[in-house]
N, CA, C and O atoms as a printed pandas DataFrame, in Angstrom:
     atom_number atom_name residue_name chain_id  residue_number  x_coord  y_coord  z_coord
0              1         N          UNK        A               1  -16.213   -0.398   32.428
1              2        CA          UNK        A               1  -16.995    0.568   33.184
2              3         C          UNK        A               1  -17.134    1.845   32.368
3              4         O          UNK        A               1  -16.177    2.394   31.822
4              5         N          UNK        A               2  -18.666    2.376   32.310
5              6        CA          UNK        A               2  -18.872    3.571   31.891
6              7         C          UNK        A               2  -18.733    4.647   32.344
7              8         O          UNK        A               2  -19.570    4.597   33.246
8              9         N          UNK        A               3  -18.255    5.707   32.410
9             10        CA          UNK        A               3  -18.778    7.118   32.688
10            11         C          UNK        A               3  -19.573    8.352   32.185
11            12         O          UNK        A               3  -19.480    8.631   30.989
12            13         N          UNK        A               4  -20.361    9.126   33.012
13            14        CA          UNK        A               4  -21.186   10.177   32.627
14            15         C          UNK        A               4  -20.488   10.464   31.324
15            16         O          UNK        A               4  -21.183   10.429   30.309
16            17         N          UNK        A               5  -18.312   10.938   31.139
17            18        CA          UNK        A               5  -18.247   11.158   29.693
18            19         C          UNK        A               5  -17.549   10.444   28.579
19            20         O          UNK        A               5  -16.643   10.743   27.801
20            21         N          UNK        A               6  -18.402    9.244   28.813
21            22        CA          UNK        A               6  -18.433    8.287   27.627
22            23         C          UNK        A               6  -19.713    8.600   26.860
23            24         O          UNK        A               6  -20.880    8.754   27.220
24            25         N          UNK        A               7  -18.883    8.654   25.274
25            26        CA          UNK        A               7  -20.232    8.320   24.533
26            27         C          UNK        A               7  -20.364    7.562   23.580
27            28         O          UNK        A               7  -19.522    7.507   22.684
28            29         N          UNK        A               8  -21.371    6.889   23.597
29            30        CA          UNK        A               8  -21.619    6.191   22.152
30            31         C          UNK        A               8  -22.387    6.326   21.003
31            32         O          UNK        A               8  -23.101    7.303   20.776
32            33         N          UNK        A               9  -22.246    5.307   20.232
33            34        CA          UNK        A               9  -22.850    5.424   18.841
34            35         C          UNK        A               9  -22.721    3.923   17.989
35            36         O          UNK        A               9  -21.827    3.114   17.742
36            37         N          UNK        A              10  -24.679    4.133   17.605
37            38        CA          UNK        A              10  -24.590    2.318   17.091
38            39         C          UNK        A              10  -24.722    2.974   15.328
39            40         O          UNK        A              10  -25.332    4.008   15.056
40            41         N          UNK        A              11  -24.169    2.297   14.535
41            42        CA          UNK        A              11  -24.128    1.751   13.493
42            43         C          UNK        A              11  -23.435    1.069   12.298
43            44         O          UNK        A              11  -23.254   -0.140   12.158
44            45         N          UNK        A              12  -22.984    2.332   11.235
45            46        CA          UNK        A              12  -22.668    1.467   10.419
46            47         C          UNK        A              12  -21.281    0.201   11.334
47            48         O          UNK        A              12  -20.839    0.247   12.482
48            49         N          UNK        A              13  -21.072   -0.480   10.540
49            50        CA          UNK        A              13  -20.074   -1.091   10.858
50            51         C          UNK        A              13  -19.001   -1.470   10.116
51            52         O          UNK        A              13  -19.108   -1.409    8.891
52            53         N          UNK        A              14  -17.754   -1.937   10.719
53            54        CA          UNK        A              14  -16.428   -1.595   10.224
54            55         C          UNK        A              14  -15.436   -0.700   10.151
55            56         O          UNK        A              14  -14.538   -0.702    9.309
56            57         N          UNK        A              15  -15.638    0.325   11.318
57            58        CA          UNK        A              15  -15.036    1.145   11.516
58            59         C          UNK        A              15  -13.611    0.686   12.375
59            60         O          UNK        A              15  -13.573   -0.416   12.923
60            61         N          UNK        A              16  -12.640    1.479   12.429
61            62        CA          UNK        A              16  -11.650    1.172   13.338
62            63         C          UNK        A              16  -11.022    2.705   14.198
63            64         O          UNK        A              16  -10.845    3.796   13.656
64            65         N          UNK        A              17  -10.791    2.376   15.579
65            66        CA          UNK        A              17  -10.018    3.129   16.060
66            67         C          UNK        A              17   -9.267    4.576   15.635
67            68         O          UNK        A              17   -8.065    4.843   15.630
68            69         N          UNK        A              18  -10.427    5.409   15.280
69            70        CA          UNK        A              18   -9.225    7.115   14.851
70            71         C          UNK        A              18  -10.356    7.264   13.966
71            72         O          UNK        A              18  -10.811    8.403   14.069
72            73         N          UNK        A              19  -11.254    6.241   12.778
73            74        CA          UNK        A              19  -12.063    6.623   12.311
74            75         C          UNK        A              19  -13.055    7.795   12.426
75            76         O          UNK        A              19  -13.298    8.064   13.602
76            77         N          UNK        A              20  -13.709    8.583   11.506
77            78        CA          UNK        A              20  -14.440    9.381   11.614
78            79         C          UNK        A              20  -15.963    9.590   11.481
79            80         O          UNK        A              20  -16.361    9.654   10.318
80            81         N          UNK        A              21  -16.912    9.710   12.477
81            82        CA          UNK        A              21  -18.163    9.179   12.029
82            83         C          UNK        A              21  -18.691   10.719   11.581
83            84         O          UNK        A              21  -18.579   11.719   12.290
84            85         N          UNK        A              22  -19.376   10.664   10.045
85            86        CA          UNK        A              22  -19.467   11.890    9.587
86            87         C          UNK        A              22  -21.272   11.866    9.775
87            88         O          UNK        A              22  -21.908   10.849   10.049
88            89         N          UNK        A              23  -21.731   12.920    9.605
89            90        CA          UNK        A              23  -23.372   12.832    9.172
90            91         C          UNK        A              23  -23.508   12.333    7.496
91            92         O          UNK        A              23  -22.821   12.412    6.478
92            93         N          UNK        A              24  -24.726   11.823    7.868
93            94        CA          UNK        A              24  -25.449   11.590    5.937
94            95         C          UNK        A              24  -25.454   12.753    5.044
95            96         O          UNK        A              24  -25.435   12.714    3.814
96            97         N          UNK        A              25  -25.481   13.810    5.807
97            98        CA          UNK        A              25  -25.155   15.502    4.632
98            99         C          UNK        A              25  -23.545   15.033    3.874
99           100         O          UNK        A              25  -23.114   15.008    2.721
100          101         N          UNK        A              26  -22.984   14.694    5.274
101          102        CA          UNK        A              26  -21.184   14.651    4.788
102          103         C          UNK        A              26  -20.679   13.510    3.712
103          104         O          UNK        A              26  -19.758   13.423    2.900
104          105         N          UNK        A              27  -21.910   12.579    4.196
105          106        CA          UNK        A              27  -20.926   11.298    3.711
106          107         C          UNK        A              27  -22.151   10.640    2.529
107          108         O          UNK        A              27  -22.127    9.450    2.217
108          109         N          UNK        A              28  -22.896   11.346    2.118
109          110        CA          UNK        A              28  -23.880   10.950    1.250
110          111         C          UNK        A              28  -24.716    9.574    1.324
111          112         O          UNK        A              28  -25.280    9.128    0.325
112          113         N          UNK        A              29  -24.753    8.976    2.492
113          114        CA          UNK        A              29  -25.336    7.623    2.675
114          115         C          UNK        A              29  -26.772    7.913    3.009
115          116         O          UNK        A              29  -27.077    9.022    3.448
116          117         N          UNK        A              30  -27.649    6.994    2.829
117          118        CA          UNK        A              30  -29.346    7.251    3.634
118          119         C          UNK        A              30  -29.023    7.175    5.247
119          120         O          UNK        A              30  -27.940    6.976    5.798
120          121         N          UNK        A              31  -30.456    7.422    5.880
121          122        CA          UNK        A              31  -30.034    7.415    7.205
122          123         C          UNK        A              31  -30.666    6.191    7.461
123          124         O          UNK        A              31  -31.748    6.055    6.888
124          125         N          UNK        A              32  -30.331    5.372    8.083
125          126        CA          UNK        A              32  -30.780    4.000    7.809
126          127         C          UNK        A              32  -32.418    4.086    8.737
127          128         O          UNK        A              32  -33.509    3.651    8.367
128          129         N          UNK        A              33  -32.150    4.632    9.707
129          130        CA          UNK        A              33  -33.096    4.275   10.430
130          131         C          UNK        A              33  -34.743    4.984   10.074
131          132         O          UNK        A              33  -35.785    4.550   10.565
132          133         N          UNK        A              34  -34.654    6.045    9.202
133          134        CA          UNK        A              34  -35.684    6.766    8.355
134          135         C          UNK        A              34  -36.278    5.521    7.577
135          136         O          UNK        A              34  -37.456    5.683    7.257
136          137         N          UNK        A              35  -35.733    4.353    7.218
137          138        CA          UNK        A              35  -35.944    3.321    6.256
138          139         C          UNK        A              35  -37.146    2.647    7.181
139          140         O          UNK        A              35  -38.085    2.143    6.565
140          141         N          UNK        A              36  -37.160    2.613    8.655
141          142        CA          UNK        A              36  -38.634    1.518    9.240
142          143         C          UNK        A              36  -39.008    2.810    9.981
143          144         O          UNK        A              36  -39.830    2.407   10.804
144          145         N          UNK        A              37  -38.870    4.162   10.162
145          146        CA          UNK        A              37  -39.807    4.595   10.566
146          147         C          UNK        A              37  -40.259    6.034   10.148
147          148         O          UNK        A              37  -39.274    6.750   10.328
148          149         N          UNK        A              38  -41.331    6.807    9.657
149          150        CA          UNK        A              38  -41.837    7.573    8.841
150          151         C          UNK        A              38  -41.575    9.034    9.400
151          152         O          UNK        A              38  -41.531    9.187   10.620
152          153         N          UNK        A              39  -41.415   10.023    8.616
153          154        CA          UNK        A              39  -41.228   11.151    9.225
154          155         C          UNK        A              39  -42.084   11.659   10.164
155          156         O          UNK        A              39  -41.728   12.621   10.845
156          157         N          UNK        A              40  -43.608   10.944   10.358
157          158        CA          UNK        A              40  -44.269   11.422   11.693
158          159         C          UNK        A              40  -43.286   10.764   13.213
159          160         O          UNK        A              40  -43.570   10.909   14.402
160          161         N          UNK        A              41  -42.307   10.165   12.700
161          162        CA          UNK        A              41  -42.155    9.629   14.241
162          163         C          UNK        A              41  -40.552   10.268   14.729
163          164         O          UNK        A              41  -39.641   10.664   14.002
164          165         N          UNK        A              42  -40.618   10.193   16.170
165          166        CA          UNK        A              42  -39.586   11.488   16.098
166          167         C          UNK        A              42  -37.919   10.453   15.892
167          168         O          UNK        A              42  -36.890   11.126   15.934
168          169         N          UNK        A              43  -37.821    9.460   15.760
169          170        CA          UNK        A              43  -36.170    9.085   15.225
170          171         C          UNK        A              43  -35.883    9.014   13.892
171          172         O          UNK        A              43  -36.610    8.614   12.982
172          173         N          UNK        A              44  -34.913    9.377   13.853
173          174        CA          UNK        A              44  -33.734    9.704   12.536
174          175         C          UNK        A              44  -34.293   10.278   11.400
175          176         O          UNK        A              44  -34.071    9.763   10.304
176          177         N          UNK        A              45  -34.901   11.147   11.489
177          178        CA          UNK        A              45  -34.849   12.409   10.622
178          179         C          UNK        A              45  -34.001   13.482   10.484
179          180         O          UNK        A              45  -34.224   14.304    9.595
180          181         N          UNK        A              46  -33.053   13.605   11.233
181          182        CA          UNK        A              46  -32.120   14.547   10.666
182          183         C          UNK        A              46  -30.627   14.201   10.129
183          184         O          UNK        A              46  -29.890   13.322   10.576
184          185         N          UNK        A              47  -30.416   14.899    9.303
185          186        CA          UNK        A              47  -29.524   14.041    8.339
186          187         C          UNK        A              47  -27.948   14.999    8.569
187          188         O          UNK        A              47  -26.874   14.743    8.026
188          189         N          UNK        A              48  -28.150   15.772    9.227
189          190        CA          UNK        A              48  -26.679   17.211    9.382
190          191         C          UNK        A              48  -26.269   17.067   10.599
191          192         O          UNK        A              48  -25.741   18.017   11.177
192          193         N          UNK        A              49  -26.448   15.793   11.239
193          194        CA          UNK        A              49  -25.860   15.619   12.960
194          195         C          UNK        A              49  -25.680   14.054   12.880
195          196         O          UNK        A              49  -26.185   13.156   12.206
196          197         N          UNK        A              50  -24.767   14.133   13.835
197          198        CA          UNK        A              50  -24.473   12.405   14.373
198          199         C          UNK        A              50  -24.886   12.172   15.689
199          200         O          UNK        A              50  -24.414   12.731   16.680
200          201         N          UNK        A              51  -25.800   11.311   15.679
201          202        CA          UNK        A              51  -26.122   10.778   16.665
202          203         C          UNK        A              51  -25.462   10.254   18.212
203          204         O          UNK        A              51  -24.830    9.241   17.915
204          205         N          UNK        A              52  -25.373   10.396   19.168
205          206        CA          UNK        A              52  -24.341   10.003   20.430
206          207         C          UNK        A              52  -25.359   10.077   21.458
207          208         O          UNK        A              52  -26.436   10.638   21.661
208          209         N          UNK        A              53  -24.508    9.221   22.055
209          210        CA          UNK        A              53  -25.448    8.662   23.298
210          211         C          UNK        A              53  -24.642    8.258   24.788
211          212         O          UNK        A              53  -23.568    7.657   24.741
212          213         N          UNK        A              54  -25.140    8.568   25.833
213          214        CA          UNK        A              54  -24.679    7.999   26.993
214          215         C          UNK        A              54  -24.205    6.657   27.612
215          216         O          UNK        A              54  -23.309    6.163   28.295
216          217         N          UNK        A              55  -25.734    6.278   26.735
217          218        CA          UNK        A              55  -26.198    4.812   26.983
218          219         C          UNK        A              55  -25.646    3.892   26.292
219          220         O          UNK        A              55  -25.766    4.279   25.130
220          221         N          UNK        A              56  -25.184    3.040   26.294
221          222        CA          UNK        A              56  -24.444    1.549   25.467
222          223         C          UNK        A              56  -25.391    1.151   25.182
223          224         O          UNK        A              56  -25.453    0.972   23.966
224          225         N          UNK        A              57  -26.460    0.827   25.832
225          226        CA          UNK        A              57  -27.482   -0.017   25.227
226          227         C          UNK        A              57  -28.322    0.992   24.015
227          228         O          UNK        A              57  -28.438    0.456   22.913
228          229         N          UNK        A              58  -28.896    2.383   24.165
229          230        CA          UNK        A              58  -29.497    2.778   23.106
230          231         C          UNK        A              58  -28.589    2.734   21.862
231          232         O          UNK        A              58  -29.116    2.569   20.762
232          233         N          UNK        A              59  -26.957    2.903   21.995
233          234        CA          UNK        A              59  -26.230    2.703   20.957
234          235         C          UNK        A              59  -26.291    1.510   20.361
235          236         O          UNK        A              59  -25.867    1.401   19.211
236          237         N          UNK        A              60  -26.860    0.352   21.079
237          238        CA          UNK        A              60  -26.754   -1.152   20.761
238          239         C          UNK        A              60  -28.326   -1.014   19.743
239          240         O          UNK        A              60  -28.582   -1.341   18.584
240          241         N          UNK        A              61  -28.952   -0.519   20.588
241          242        CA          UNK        A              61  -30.366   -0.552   19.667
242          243         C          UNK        A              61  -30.347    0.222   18.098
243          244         O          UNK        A              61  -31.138   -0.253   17.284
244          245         N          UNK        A              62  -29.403    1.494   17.599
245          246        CA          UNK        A              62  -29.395    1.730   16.439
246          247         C          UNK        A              62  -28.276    0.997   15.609
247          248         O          UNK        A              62  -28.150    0.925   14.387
248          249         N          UNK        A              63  -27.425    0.422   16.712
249          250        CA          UNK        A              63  -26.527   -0.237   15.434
250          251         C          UNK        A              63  -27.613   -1.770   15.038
251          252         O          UNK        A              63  -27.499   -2.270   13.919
252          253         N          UNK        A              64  -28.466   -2.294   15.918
253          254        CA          UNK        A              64  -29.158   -3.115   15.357
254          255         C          UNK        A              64  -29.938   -2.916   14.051
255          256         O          UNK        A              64  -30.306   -3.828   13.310
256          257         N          UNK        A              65  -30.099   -1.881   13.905
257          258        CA          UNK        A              65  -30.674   -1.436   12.525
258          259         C          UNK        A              65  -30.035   -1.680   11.172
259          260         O          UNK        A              65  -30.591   -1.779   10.079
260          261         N          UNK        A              66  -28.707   -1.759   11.488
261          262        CA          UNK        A              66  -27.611   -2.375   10.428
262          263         C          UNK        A              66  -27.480   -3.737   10.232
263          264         O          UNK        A              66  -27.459   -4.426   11.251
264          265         N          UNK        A              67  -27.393   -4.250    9.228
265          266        CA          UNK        A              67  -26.804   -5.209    9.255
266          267         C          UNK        A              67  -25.750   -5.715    9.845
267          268         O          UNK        A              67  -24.688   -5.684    9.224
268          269         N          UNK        A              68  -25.786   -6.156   10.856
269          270        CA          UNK        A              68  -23.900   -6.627   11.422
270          271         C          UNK        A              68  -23.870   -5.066   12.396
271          272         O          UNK        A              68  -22.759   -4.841   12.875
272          273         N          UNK        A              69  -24.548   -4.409   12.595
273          274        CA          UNK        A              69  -23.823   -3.046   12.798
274          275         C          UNK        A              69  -23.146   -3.629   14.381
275          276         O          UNK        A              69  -23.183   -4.603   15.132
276          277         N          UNK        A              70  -22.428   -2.036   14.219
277          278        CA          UNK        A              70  -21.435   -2.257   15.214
278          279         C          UNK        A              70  -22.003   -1.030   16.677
279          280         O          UNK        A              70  -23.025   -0.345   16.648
280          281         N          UNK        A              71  -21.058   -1.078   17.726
281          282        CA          UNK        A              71  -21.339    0.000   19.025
282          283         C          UNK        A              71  -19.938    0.054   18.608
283          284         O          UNK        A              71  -19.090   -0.748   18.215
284          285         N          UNK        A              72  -20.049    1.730   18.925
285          286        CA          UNK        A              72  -18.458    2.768   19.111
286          287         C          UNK        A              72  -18.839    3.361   20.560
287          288         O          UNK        A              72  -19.899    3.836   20.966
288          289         N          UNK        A              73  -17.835    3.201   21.075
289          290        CA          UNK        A              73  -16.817    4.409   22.213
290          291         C          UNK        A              73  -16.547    5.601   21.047
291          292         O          UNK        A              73  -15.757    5.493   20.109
292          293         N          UNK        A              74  -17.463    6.849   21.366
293          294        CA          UNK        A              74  -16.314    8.123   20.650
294          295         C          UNK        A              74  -16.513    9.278   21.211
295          296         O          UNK        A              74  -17.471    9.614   21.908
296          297         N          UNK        A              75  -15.229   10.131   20.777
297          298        CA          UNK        A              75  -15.382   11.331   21.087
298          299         C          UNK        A              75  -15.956   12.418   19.740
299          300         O          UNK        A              75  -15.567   12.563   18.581
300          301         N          UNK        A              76  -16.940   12.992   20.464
301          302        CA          UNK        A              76  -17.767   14.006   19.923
302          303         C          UNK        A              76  -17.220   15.330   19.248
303          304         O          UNK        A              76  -16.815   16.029   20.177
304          305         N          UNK        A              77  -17.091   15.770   18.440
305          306        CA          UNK        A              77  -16.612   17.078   18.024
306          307         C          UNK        A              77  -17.125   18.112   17.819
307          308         O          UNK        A              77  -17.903   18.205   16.869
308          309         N          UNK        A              78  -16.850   19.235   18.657
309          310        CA          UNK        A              78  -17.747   20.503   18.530
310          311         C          UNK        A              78  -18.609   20.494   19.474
311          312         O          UNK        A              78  -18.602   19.619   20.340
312          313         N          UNK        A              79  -19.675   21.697   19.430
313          314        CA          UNK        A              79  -20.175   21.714   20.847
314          315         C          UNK        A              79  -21.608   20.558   20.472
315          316         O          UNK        A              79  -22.071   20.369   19.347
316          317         N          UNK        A              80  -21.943   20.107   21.376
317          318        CA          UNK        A              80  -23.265   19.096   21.775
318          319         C          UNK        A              80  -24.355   19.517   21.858
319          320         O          UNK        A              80  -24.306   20.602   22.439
320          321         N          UNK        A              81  -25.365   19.245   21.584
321          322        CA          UNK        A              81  -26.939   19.785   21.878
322          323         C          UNK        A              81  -27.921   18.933   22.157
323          324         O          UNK        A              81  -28.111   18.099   21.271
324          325         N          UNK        A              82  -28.665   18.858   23.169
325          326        CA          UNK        A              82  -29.753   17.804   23.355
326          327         C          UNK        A              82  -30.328   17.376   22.135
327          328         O          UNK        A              82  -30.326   18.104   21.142
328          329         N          UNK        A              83  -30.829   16.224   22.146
329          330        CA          UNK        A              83  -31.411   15.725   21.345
330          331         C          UNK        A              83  -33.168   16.124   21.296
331          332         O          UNK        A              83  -33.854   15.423   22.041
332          333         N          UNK        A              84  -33.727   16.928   20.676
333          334        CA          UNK        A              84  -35.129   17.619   21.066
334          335         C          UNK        A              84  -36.166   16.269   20.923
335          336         O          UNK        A              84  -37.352   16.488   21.173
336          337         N          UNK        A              85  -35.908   15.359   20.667
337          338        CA          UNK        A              85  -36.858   14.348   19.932
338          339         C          UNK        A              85  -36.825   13.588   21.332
339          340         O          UNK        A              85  -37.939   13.421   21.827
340          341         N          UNK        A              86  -35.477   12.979   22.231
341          342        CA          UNK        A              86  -35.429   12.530   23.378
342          343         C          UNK        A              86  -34.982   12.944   24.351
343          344         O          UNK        A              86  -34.003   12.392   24.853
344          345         N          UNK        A              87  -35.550   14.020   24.905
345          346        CA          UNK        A              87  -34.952   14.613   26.008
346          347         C          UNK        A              87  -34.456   14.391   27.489
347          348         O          UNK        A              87  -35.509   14.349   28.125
348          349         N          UNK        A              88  -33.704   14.274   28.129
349          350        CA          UNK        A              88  -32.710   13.421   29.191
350          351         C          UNK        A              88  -31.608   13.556   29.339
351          352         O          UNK        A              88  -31.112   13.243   30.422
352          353         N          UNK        A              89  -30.836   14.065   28.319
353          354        CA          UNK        A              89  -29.471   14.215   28.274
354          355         C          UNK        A              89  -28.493   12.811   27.970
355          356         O          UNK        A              89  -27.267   12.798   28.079
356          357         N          UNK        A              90  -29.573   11.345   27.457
357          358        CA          UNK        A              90  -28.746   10.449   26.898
358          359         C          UNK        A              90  -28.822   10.461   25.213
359          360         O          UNK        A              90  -28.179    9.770   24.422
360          361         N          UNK        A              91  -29.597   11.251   25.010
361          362        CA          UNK        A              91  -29.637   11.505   23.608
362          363         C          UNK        A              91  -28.836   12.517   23.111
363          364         O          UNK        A              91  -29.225   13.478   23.774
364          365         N          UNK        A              92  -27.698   13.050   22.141
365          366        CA          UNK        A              92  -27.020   14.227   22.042
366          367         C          UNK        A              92  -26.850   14.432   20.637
367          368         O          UNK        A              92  -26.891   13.439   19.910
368          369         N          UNK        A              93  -26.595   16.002   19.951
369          370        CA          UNK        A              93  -26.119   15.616   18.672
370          371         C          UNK        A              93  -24.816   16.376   18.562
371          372         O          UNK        A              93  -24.606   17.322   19.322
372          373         N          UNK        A              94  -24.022   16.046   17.748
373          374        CA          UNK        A              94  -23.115   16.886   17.034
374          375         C          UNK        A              94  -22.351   16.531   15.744
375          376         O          UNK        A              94  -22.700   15.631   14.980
376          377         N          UNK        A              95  -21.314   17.294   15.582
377          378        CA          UNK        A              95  -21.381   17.521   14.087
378          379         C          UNK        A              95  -20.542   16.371   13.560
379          380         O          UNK        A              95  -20.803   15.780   12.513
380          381         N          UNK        A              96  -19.666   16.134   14.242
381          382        CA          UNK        A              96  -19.495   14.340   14.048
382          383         C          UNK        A              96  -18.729   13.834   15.097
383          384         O          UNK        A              96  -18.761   14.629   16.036
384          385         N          UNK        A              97  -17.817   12.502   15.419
385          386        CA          UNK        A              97  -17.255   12.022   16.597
386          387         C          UNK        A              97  -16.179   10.796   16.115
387          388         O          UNK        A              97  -16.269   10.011   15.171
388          389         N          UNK        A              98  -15.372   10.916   16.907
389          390        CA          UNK        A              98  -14.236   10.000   16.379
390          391         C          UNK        A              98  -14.364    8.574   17.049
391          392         O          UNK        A              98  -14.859    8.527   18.176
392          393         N          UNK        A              99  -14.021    7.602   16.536
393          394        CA          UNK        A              99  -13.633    6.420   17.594
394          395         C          UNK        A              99  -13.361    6.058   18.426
395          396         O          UNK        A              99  -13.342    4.892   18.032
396          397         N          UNK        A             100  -13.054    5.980   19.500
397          398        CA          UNK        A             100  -12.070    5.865   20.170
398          399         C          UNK        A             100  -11.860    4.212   20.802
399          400         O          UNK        A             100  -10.735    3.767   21.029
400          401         N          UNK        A             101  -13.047    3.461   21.021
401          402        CA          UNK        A             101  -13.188    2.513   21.071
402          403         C          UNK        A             101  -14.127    1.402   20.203
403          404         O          UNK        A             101  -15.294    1.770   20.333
404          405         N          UNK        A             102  -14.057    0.097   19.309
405          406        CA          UNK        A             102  -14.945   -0.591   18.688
406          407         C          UNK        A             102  -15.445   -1.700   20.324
407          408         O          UNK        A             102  -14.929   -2.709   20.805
408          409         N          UNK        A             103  -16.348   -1.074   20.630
409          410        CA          UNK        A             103  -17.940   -1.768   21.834
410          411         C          UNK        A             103  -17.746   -3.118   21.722
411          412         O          UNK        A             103  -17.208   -3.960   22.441
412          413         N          UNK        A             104  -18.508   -3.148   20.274
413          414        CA          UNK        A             104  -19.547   -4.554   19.718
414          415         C          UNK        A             104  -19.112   -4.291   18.505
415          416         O          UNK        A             104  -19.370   -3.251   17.899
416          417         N          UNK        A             105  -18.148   -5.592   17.906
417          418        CA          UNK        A             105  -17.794   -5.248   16.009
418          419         C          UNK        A             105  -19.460   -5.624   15.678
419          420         O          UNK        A             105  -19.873   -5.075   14.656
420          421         N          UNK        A             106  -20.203   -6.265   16.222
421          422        CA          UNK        A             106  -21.550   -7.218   15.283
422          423         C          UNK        A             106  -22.868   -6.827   16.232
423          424         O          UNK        A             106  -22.842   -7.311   17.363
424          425         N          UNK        A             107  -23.852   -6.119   15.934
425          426        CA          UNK        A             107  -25.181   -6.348   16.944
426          427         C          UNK        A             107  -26.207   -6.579   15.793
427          428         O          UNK        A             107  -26.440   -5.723   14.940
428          429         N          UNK        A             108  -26.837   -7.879   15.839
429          430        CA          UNK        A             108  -27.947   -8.463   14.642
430          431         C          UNK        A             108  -29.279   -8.156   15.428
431          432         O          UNK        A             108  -29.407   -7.866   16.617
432          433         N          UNK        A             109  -30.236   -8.296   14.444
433          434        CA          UNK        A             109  -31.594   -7.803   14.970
434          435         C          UNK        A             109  -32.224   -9.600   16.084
435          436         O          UNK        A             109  -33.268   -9.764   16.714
436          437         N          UNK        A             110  -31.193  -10.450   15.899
437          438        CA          UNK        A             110  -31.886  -11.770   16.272
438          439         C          UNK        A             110  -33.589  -11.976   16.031
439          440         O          UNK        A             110  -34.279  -11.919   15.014
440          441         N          UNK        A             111  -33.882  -12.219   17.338
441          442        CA          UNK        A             111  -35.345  -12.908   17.136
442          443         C          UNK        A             111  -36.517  -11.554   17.569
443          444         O          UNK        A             111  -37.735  -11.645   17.724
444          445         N          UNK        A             112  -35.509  -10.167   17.700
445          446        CA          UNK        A             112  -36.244   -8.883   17.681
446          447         C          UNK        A             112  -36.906   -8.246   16.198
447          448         O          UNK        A             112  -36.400   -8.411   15.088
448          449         N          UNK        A             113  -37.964   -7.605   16.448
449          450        CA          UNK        A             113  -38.316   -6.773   14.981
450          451         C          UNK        A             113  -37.832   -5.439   15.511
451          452         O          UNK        A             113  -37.850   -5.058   16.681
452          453         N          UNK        A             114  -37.296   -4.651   14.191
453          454        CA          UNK        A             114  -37.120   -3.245   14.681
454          455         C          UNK        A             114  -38.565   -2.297   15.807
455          456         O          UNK        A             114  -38.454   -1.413   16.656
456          457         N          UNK        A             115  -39.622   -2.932   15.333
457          458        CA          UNK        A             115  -40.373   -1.660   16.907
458          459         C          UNK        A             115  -40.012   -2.629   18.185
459          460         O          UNK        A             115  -40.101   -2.038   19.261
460          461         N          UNK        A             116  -39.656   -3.885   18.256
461          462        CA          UNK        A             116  -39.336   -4.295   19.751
462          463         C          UNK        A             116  -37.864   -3.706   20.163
463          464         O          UNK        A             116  -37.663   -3.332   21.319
464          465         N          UNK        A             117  -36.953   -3.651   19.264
465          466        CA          UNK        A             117  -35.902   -2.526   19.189
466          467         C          UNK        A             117  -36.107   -1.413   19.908
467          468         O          UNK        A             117  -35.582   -1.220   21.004
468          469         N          UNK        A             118  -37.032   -0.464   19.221
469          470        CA          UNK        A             118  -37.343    0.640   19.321
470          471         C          UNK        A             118  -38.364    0.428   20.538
471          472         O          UNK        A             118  -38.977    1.444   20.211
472          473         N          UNK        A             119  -38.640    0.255   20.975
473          474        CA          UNK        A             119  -39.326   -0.112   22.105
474          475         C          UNK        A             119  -38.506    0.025   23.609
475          476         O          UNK        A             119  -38.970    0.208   24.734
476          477         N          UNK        A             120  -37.159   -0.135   23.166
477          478        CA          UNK        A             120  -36.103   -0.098   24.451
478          479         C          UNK        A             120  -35.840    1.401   24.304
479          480         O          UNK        A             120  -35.298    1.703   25.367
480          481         N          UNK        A             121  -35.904    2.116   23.812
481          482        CA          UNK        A             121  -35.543    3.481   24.409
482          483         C          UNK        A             121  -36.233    4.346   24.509
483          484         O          UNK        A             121  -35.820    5.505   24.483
484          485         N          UNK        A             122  -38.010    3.896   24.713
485          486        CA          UNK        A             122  -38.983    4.474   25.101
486          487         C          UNK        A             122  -38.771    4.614   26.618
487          488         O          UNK        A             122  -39.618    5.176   27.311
């Protein structure tokens, strides 16, 4: 069971329990999801925040973007700010978030393309 303060976060994968999810400024990686969609469109263009979410399932939809990626349970660090791109209050950013739970070790794109993906959190 979820609550209002659970949050999540889909991607890379292989993380464990205490881990630290940093931004792409911190940890020098691409942002994966900039890779299928262009800077006119409003997801994952910013590279100095970590992504978190309310929702299990929108977390399920960016770790699909990974290979194998995974869903985290974490806690957020520092203060939170809407997400301006999806506004609702299931979209959030901050400056990074710890583990606290591994969701889903594996979410594959199956017989989805990334815009039918992206299509669920329209």
């Amino acid at each position: 069971m979820t609550t209002r303060d659970d949050f999540f976060h889909g991607g890379h994968p292989g993380l464990d329990v205490g881990d630290w999810i940093e931004c792409p400024d911190v940890t020098g990686t691409d942002h994966r999801l900039s890779r299928y969609v262009g800077p006119e469109e409003p997801f994952g263009n910013r590279t100095d925040v970590v992504y978190v979410t309310t929702n299990p399932e929108h977390a399920r939809v960016f770790a699909a973007v990974y290979p194998d990626g995974a869903v985290y349970r974490v806690k957020p660090e520092g203060e939170m700010s809407e997400d301006p791109d999806n506004p609702g209050g299931e979209s959030l950013m901050a400056r990074r978030a710890q583990v606290v739970e591994v969701v889903r070790e594996r979410v594959v794109f199956a017989h989805r393309t990334i815009d039918s993906w992206l299509r669920l959190l329209r």
